[in-house]
C-alpha positions in Angstrom: 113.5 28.7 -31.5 115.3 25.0 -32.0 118.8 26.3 -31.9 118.7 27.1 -28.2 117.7 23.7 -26.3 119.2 20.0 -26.9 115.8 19.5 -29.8 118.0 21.2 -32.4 120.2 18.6 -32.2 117.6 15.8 -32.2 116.3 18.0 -35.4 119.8 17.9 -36.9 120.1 14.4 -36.8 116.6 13.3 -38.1 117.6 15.9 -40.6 121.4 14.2 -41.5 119.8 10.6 -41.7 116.9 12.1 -44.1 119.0 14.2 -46.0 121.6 11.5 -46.9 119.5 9.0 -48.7 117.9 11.8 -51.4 119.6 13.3 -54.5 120.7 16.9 -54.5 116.9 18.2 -55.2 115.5 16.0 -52.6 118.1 17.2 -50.6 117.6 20.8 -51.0 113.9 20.6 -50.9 113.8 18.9 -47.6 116.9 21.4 -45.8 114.6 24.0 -47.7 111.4 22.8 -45.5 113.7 22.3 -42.6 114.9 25.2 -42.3 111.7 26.8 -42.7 110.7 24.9 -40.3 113.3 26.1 -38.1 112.8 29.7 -38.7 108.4 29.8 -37.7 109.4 27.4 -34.7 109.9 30.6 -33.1 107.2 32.8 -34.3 105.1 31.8 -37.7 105.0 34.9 -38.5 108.0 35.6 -39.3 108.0 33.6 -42.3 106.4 35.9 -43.9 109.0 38.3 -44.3 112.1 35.7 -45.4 109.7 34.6 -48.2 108.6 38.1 -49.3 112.2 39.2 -49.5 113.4 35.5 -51.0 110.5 36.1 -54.3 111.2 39.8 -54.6 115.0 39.0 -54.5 114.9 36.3 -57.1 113.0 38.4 -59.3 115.0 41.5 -59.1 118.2 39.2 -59.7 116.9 37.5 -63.0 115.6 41.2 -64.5 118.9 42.7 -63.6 120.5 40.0 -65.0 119.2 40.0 -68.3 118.4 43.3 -69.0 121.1 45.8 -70.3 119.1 48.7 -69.8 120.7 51.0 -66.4 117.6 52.5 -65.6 115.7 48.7 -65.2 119.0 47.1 -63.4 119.0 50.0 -61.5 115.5 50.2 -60.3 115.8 46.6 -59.7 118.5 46.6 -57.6 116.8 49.7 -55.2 113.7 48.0 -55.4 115.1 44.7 -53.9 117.9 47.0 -51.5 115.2 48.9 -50.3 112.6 45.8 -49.8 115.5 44.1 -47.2 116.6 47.5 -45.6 113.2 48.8 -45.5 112.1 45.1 -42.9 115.5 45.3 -41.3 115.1 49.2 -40.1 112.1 48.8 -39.3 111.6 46.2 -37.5 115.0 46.4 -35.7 115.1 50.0 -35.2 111.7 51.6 -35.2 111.7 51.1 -31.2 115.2 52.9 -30.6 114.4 56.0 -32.5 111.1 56.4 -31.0 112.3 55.7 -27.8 115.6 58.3 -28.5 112.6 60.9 -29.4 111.1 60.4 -27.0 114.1 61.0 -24.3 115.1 64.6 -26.8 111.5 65.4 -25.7 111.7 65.2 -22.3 115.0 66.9 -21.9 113.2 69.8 -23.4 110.5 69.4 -20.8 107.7 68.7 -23.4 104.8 65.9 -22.5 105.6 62.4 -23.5 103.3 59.8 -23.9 104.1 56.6 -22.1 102.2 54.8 -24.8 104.3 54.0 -27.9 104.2 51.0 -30.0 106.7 47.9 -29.1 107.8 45.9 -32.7 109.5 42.6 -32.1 112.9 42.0 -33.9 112.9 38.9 -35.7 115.5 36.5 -35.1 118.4 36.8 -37.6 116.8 39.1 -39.6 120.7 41.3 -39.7 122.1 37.9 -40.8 120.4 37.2 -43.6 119.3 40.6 -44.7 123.1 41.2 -45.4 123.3 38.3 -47.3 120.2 39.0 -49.4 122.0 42.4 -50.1 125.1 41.4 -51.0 123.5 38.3 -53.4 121.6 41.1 -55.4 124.5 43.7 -55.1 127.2 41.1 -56.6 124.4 40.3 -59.4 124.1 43.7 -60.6 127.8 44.2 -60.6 128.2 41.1 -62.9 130.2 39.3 -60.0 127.6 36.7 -60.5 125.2 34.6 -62.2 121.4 34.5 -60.2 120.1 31.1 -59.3 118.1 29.3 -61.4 115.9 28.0 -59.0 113.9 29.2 -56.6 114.1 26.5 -54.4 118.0 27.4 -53.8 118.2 30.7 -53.9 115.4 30.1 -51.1 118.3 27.7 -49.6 120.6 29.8 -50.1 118.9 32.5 -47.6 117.5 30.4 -45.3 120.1 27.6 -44.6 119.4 26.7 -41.4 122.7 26.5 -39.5 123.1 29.8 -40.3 120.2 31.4 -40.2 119.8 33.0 -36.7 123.4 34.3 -36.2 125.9 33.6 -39.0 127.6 33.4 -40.0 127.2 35.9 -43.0 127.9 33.5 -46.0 128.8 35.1 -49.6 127.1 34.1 -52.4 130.0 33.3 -54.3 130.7 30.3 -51.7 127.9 29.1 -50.4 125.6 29.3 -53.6 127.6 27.4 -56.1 127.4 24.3 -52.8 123.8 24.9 -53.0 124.0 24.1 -56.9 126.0 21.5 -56.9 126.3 17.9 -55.7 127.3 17.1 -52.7 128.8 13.8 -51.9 129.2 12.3 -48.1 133.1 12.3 -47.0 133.6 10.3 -44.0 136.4 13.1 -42.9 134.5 15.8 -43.5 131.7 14.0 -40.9 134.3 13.6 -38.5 135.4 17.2 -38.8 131.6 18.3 -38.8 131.7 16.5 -35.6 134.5 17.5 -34.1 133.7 21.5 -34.8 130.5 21.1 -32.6 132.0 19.6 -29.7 134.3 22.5 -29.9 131.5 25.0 -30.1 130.0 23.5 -27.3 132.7 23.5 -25.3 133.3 26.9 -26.4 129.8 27.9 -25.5 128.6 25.7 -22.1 132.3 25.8 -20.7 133.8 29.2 -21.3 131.2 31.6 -22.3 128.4 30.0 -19.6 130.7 30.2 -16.7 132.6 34.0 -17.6 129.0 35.2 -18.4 128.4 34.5 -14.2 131.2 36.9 -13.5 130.4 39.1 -16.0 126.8 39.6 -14.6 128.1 39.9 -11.0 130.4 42.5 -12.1 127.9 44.5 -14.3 125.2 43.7 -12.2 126.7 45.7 -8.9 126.9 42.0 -7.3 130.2 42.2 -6.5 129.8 45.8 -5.3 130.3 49.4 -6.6 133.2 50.3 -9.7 136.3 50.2 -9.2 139.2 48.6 -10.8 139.1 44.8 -9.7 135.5 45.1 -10.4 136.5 46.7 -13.9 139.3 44.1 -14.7 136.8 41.2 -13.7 133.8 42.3 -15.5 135.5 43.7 -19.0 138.1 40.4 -19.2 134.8 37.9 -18.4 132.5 39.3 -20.7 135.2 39.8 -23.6 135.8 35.9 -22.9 131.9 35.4 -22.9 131.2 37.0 -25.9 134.2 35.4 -27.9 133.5 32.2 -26.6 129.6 32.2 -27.6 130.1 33.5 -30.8 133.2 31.8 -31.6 131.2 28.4 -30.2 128.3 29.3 -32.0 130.2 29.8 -35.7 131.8 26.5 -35.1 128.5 24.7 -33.9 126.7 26.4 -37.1 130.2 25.2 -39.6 130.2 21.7 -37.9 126.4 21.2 -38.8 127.2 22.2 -42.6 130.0 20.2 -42.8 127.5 16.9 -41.9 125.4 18.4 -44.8 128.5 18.6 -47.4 128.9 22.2 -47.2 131.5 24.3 -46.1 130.8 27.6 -44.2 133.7 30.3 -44.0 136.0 30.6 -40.7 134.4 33.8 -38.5 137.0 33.7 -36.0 141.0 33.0 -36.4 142.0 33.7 -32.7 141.0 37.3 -32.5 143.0 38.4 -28.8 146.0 37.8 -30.3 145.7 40.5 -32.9 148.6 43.3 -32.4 146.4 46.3 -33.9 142.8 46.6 -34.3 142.8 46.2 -37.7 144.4 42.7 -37.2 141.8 42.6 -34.7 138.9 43.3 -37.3 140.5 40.4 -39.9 140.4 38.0 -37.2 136.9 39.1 -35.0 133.8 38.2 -37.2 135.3 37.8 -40.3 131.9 37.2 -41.9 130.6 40.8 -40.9 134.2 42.8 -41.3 134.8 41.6 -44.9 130.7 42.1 -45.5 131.4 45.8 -43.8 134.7 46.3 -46.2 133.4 45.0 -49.4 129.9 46.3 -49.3 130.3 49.7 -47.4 134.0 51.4 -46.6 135.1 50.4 -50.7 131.3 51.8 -52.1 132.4 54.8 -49.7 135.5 55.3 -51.6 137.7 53.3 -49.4 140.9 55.0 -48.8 141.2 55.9 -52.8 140.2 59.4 -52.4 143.0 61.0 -49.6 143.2 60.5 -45.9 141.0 62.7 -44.6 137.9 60.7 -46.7 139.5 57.3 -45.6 139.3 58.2 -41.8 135.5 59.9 -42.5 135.2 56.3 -44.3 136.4 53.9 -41.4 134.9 56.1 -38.9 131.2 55.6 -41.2 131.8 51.7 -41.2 132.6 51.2 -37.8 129.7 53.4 -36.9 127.2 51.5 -38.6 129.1 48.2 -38.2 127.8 49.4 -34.4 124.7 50.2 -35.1 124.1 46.8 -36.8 124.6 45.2 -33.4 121.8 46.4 -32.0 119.3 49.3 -31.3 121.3 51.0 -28.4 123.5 53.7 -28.2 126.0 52.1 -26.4 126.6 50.2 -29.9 127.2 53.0 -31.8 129.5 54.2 -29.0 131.3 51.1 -29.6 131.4 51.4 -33.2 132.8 55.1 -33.1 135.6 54.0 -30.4 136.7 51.2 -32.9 136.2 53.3 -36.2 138.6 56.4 -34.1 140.9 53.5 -33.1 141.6 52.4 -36.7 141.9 56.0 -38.0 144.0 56.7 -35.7 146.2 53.8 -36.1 146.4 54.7 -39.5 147.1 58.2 -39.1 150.4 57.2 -36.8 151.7 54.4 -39.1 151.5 57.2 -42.1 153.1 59.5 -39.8 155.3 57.7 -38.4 156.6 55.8 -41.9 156.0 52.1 -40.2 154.2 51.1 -43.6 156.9 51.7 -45.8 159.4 50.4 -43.1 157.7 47.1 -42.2 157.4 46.9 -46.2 161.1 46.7 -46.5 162.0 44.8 -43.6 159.5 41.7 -43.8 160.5 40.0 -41.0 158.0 39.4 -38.0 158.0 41.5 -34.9 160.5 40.1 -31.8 158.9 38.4 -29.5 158.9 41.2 -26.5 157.3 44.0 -29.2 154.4 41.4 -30.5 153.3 40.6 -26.7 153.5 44.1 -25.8 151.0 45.1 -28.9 149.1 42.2 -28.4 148.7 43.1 -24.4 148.0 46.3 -25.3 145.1 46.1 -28.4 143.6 43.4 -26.1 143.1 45.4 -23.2 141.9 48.3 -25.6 139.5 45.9 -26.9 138.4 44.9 -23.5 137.5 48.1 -22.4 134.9 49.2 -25.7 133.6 45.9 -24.9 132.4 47.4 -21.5 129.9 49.9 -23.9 128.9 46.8 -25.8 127.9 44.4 -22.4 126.3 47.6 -20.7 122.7 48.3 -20.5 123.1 52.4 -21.0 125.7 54.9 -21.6 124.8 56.1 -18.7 125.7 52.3 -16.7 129.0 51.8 -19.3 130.6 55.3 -17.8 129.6 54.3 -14.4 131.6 51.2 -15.1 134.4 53.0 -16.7 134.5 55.4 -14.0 135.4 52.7 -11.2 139.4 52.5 -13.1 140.5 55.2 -10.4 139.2 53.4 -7.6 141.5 50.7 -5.4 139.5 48.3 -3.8 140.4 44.6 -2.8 137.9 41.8 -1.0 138.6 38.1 -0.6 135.9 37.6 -3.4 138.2 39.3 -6.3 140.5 36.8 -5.8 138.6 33.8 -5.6 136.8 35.3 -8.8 140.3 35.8 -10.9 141.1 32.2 -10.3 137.7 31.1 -11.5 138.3 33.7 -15.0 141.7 31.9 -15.4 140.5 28.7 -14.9 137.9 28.8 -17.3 139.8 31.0 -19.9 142.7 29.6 -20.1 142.0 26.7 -21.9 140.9 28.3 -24.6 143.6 31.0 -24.6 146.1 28.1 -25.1 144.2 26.3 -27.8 144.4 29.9 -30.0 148.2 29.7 -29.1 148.1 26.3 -30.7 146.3 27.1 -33.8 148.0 30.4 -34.3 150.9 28.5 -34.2 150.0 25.7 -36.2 148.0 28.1 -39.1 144.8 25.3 -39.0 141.4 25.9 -39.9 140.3 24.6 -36.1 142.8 22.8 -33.8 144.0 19.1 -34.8 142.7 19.8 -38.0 145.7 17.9 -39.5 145.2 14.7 -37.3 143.7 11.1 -38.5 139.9 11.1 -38.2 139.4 8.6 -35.5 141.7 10.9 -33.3 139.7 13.7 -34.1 136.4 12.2 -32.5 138.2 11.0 -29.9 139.2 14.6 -29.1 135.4 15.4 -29.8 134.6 12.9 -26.9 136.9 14.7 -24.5 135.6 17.6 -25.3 131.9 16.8 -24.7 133.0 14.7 -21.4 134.5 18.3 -20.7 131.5 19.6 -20.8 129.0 17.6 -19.3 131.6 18.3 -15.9 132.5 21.7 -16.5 128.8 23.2 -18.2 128.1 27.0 -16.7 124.6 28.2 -16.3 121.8 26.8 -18.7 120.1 30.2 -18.8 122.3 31.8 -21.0 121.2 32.3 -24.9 123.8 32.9 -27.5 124.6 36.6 -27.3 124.4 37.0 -31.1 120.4 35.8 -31.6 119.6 39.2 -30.5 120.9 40.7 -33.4 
């Protein structure tokens, strides 16, 4: 896979110089061939698949389209649903429920063969099988018109930068930028520039060097549970896996924005959230509003009483779980966030907050926002323990340790090493809550912005953690 060594930049850049001096159908033919190339760098394969789904899709779309008969749009639209769900459950979870089988048959004491069949998850195959769905679904709701072409609703799909982890771009935004011109801003380069120096950063810097902590904690390098251990491993690997994703999303938005297109924001400075719902419109934005719009409102939503809104939320989250891998530590995770929301919503009801913070409009004082934000972080932090665990099993072990006091000269020495390396970011989210910007220094004159890109990659280069960690998110 390019995306994972220093060649994908190398690729991107061939790819900018290229793609600069054709006209919009040169241009999408050759990102088309790129990207394709980028996809069977890993595994040939693979290809296969994308382009089965990518005909049958275009296809389904144009018949739905123009037909006004239900039964055809209808058939259509299961045909082409089915097709990507069909790939993406079994390829991604044919292994856990045979496995999970295979584990109810040995609690009940009957044989098990140790021989089962291994299938190999292709890379973004959850990315872009969401985004196939909700192009056909928003067709056959008359939300929008299909492509025209092949050759970009192919683009569309398979546009590299976000094709092995995000993020999960709507059709309504990304496909009309695949239709249309696109002219070269010199701002919008800088800004390109500027968002992958920040992803870097985000990634080598933060997530590379909180992702060593985060091993040694979950790993039992730093000895058996207890609450140091606890504290160090849930606050590193909540920093890890906000900083690689959060670095990948702006690597994978910086790379579009040298293209001329414009990917949507997937993280607005999620641990400062003061519930988990504010948590959920600020973590993965991509995937949330994909979960809200295409699952919890098709459920009902919270139209049809509480009790079917909580069953709802409690669905979403569980299969917004699920999506995150084949494990059921994930769905764990995904039923602790879906029971958190319900029961948030349950108290505010209860409790007649809606209506009151209705009438009052005015923001929370500062003492009450700190306090929720302290609190939903830490709540956040410890389901991320089920998410970084190997086993339920492991993640209870881990859990288990919060009754335990223990101190040894090597917690401290590792605290100062979390602060040190998460505190940068922390105050950069301070600054762009503050300032409401798309990414930080947004606002400023372009030549300032690349010289805050340079800093950043000097940053790097003297601060970069280990080179052995892959983005979290390409295993999903």
């Amino acid at each position: 896979m390019l995306f994972d060594t220093p060649v994908y930049f190398v690729f991107l850049t061939i790819v900018v110089v290229c793609y600069w001096r054709l006209q919009r159908g040169g241009q999408n033919v050759l990102l088309l061939c790129a990207s394709y190339l980028f996809y069977g760098w890993w595994d040939w394969r693979f290809l296969g698949l994308i382009l089965l789904s990518t005909v049958v899709d275009y296809f389904c779309a144009h018949l739905i389209h123009r037909s006004d008969n239900p039964i055809k749009r209808r058939t259509a639209l299961i045909v082409s649903v089915s097709l990507n769900l069909g790939f993406l459950g079994v390829f991604k979870y044919f292994n856990f429920f045979i496995d999970s089988f295979s584990s109810m048959l040995s609690v009940l004491g009957l044989p098990v063969s140790d021989t089962t069949l291994q299938i190999l998850l292709p890379p973004g195959i959850s990315f872009y099988t969401f985004q196939a769905v909700a192009y056909i679904v928003d067709v056959y709701q008359r939300r929008l018109k299909p492509a025209d072409s092949m050759v970009d609703y192919a683009l569309f799909i398979s546009l590299f930068p976000h094709l092995i982890a995000g993020p999960i771009q709507r059709p309504s935004h990304l496909l009309p930028q695949v239709q249309a011109a696109r002219v070269f801003e010199i701002d919008r380069f800088y800004s390109g520039l500027q968002l992958i120096a920040m992803g870097l950063f985000r990634k080598v810097v933060i997530a590379d060097n909180c992702a060593l902590l985060a091993d040694a904690a979950f790993s039992g390098k730093l000895g058996e549970p207890n609450l140091a251990v606890l504290a160090i491993g849930a606050y590193a690997f909540a920093w890890q896996i906000y900083g690689d994703f959060s670095g990948y999303s702006d690597i994978a938005r910086g790379s579009a924005q040298l293209l001329g297109f414009h990917f949507m924001v997937n993280f607005k400075q999620p641990y400062l959230a003061t519930s988990l719902q504010d948590f959920w419109r600020r973590w993965h934005i991509s995937l949330s509003t994909w979960l809200r719009d295409y699952l919890y409102i098709p459920l009902g939503g919270n139209r049809h009483g509480e009790v079917k809104t909580y069953r709802n939320l409690m669905t979403t989250m569980l299969l917004g779980g699920l999506w995150h891998g084949a494990n059921w530590t994930f769905v764990i995770w995904g039923g602790i966030h879906g029971a958190g929301l319900a029961i948030e919503r349950f108290g505010r009801r209860v409790l007649g907050l809606e209506a009151a913070d209705a009438a009052a409009q005015q923001p929370p004082g500062f003492v009450s926002l700190w306090v929720s934000r302290i609190f939903i972080f830490h709540l956040v932090c410890l389901s991320w323990v089920f998410f970084r665990a190997t086993s339920v099993g492991d993640a209870f072990d881990m859990l288990a340790g919060i009754g335990r006091i223990e101190w040894l000269p090597e917690y401290g020495t590792a605290f100062i090493f979390l602060i040190a390396f998460t505190l940068p970011m922390f105050l950069l989210d301070l600054l762009n809550e503050r300032r409401g910007e798309e990414y930080v220094f947004e606002g400023w004159p372009a030549l300032r912005r690349v010289g805050v890109a340079m800093s950043l990659m000097v940053a790097t280069l003297m601060f970069a953690g280990s080179s052995a960690n892959a983005f979290i998110y390409f295993q999903f």
